[in-house]
C-alpha positions as CSV (number, residue, x, y, z in Angstrom):
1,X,-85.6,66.1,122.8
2,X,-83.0,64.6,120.9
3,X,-80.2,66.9,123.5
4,X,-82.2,64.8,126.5
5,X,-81.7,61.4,124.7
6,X,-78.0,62.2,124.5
7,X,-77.1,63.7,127.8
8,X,-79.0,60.7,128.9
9,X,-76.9,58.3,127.2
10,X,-73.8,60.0,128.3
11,X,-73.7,59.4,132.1
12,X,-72.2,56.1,132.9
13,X,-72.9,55.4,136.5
14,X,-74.8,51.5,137.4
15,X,-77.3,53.2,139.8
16,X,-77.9,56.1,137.2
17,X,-78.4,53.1,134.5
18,X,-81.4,52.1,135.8
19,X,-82.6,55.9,136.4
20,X,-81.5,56.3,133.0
21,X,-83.6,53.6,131.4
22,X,-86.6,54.9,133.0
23,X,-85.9,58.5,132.2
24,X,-85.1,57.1,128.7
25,X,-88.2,55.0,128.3
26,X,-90.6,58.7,129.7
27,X,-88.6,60.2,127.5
28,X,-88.9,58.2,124.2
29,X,-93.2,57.6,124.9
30,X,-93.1,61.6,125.2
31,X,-91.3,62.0,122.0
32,X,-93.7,59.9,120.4
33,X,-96.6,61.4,121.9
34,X,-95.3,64.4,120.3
35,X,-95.3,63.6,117.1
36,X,-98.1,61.9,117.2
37,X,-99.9,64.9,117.7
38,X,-97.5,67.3,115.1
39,X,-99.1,64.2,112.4
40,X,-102.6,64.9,113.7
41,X,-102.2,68.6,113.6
42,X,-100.7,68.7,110.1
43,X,-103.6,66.2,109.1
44,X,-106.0,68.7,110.5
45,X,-104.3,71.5,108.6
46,X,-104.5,69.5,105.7
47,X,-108.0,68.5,105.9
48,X,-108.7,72.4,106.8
49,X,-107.2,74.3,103.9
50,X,-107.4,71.4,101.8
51,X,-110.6,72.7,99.9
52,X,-108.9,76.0,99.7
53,X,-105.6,74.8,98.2
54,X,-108.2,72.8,95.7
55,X,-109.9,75.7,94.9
56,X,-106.7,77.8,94.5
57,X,-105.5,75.1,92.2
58,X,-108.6,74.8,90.0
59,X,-108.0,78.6,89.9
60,X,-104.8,78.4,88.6
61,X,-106.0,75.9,86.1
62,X,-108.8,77.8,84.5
63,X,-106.8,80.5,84.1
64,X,-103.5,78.8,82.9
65,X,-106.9,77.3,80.0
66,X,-107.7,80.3,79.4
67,X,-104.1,81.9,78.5
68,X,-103.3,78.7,76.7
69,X,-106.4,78.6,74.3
70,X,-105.9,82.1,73.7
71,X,-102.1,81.7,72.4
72,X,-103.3,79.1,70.7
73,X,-106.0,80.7,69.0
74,X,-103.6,83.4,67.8
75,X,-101.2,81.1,66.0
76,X,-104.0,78.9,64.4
77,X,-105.2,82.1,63.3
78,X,-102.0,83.4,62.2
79,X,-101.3,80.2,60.4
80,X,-104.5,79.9,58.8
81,X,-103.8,83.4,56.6
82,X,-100.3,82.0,56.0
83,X,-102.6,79.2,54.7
84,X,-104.9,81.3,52.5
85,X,-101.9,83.6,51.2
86,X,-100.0,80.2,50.4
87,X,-103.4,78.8,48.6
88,X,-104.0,82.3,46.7
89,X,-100.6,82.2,45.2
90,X,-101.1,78.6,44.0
91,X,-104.1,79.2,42.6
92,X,-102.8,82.3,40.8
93,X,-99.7,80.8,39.3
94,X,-101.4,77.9,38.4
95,X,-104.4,80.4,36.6
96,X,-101.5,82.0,35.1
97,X,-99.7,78.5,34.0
98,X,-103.0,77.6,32.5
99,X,-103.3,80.6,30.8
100,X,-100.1,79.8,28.6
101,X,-100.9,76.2,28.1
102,X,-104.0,77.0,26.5
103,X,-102.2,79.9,24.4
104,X,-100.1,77.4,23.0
105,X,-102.6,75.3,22.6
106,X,-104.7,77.7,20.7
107,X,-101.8,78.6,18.3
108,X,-100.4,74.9,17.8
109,X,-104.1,74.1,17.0
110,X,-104.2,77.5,14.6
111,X,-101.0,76.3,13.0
112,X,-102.3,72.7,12.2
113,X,-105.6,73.9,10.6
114,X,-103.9,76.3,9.0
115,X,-101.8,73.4,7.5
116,X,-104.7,71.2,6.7
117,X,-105.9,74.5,4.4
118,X,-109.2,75.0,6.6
119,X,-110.2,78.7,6.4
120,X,-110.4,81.0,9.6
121,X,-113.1,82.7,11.3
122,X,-111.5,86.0,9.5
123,X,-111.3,84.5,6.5
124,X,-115.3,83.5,6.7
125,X,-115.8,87.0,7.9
126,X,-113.7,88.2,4.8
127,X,-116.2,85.8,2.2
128,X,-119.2,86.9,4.0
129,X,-118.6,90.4,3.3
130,X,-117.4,89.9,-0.4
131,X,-120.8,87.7,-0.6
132,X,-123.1,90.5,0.6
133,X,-120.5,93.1,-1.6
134,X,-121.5,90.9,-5.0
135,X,-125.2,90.8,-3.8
136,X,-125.3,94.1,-3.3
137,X,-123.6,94.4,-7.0
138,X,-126.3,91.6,-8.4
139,X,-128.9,93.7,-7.2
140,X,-128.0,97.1,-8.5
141,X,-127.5,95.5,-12.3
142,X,-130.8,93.4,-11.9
143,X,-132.9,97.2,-11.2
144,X,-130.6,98.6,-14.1
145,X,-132.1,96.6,-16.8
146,X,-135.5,97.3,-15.8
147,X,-134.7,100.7,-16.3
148,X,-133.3,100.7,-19.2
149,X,-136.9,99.3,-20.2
150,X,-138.7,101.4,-18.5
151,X,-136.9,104.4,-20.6
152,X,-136.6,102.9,-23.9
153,X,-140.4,102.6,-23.9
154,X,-140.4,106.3,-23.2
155,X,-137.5,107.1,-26.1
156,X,-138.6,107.0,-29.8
157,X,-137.7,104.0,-31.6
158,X,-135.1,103.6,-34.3
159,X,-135.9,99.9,-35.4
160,X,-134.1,99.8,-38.3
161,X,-130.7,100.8,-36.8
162,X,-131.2,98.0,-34.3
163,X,-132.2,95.2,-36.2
164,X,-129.6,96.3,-39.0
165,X,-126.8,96.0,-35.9
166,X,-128.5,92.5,-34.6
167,X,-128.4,90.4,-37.6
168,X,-124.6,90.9,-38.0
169,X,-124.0,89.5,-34.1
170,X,-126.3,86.8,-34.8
171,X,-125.1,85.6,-37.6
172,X,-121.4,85.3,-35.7
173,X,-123.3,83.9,-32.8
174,X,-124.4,80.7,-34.7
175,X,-120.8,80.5,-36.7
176,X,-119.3,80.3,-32.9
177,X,-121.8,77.8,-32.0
178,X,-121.7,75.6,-35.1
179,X,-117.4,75.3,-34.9
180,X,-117.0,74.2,-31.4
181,X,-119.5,71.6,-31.9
């Protein structure tokens, strides 16, 4: 079309001039017939596979969601155990810091009482068992006197030895007595 315009505008003859315009003037209304109709036709197109190209593209989409929220998923998994390993480590040093702070407060505490002159728990346990020792002891000499009554009813008497034995340790008994008065 565009050849036609220009050959057109090339010849230079007064009688073709007027020719020309004419020619010219068919020439430029069927030009824009023509595209006219190649607008129409692509708007037809357009309206025709428009729906597809929608669908197509909603297509795309949902799958371009799905392989997104699926990477996505993998690293928030991923750094959620990064997370919990990062949060188990804390929590286990800090256990283990806590664990010598109260050490060292146990023996600083120790120390202090220990200064103060205020007995253990093994030194209690230590009493307790010399306690129960002596009660034991107590209660083995308590049953030995009654035995010893119990068999010197039984034995024969020699009165006269004994009394003859008492009177002397009486007698220094009362000299004690009577001096540290």
């Amino acid at each position: 079309m565009v050849k036609k315009l220009k050959s057109l505008s090339e010849k230079k003859s007064s009688a073709a001039a007027g020719l020309l315009d004419g020619e010219l003037a068919k020439s430029v209304k069927e030009s824009a017939q023509q595209i006219w109709l190649a607008g129409m036709g692509a708007f037809s197109k357009a309206q025709e596979e428009g729906g597809k190209v929608f669908e197509a593209l909603v297509k795309e989409g949902t799958h371009l969601q799905k392989k997104t929220q699926g990477i996505a998923e993998d690293k928030l998994s991923e750094v959620t155990g990064k997370m919990s390993a990062m949060a188990d480590s804390v929590t286990a040093r800090a256990g283990e810091n806590w664990d010598k702070l109260e050490s060292i407060f146990e023996q600083r505490t120790a120390k202090a009482l220990s200064r103060l002159g205020v007995p253990t728990a093994k030194d209690v346990a230590a009493l307790s068992a010399r306690v129960e020792a002596l009660a034991a002891a107590v209660a083995r000499v308590g049953k030995a006197p009654a035995a010893k009554k119990a068999r010197a009813a039984t034995a024969p008497k020699a009165a006269p030895v004994k009394a003859a034995a008492k009177a002397p340790v009486k007698a220094a008994a009362k000299r004690t007595r009577k001096a540290s008065v």
